[in-house]
N, C-alpha and C positions, 0 to 999 in steps of 0.2 A: 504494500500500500504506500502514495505517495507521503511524504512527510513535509515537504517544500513546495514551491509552485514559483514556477521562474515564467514571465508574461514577456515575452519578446516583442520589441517593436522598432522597425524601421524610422529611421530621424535622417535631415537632409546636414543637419549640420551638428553633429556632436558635440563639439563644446560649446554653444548656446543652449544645446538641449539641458546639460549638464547643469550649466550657469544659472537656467529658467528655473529649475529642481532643487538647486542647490538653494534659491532664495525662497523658496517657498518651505523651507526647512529639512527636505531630504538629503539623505547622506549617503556615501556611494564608495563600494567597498574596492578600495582598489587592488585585490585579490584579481579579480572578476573583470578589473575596464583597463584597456591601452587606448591606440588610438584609432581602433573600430566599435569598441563595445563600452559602455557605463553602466556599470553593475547598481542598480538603484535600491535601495535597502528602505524597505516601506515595515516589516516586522522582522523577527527571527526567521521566520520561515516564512517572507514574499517579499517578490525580488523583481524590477523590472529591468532588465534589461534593454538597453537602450542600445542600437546597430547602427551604424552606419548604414545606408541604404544598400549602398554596392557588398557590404558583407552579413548582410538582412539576407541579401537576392543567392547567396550560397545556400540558403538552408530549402530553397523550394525552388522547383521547377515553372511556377505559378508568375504573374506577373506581380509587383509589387505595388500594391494600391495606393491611390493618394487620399491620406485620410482628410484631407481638406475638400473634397469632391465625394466622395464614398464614405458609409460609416461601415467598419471592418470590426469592431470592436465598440462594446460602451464600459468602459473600468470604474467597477465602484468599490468606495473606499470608504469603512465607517469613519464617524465623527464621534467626540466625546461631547461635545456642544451643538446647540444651534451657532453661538457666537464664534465656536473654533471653524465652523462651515463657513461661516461665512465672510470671516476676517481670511481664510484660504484662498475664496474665490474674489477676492480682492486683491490677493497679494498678485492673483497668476494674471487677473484684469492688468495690473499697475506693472506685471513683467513683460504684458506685449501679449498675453494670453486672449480671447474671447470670451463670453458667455454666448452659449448657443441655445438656452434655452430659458424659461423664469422658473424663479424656484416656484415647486410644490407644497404645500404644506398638507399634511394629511391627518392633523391633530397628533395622532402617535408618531409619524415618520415625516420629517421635514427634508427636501431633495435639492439638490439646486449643482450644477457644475459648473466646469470649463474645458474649452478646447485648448491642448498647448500648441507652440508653436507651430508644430507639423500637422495638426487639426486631429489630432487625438483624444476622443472624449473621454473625459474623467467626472462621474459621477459623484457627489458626495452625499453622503448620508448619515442623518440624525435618527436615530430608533431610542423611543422613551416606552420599551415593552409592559410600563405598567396601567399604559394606555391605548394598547394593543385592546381592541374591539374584538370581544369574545361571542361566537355565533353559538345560537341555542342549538343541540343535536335532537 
């Protein structure tokens, strides 16, 4: 069974991608990144690794998508706050990021993201489960 989960994604320009991530409070293990790959450390065990495009395009026979035009992925990442969600998607707005959608709010689960620089969707999420809407059986 897996123990880790490593999310690979194609970036046009690595050390912006890097720099974008690194201001938004991620840390990046440099076991794991040269100057094809940024090993992104989101927990102990999840990991995004970040490719160069031209060393993304070694692992598939597939064209490589442009997630600014296509959505290939949606990444979602819990929050410990509404206020930590949302001072995030400000930082990534004020890094050159996008917002591509408006937040949700859904009483128990508040939603709201950003696209980074490569137009990679990053979901964020608030979940308050003791407000989690319980249905009669």
């Amino acid at each position: 069974m897996a123990t880790k989960i490593f999310i690979n994604l194609p970036v046009k320009d690595l050390s912006k991608s890097i720099s974008f991530f690194s201001g938004l409070g991620f840390n990046f293990n440099p076991q794991f990144s040269d100057e094809k790959a940024g090993c992104m450390v989101i927990s102990d065990n999840i990991f995004v690794m970040l490719l160069t495009e031209s060393y993304f395009q070694t692992f598939t026979k597939k064209p490589v998508s442009d997630a600014k035009t296509t959505t290939e992925v949606l990444i979602t990442l819990d929050s410990h706050s509404k206020e930590e969600l949302k001072q995030l998607v400000e930082k990534a707005v004020a890094s050159g990021g996008t917002v591509y959608n408006e937040p949700q709010d859904h009483g128990w689960m508040y939603q709201h993201g950003f696209a980074d620089l490569d137009g990679h969707q990053w979901e964020l999420a608030y979940m308050d489960m003791s407000q989690l809407p319980t249905e009669e059986c």
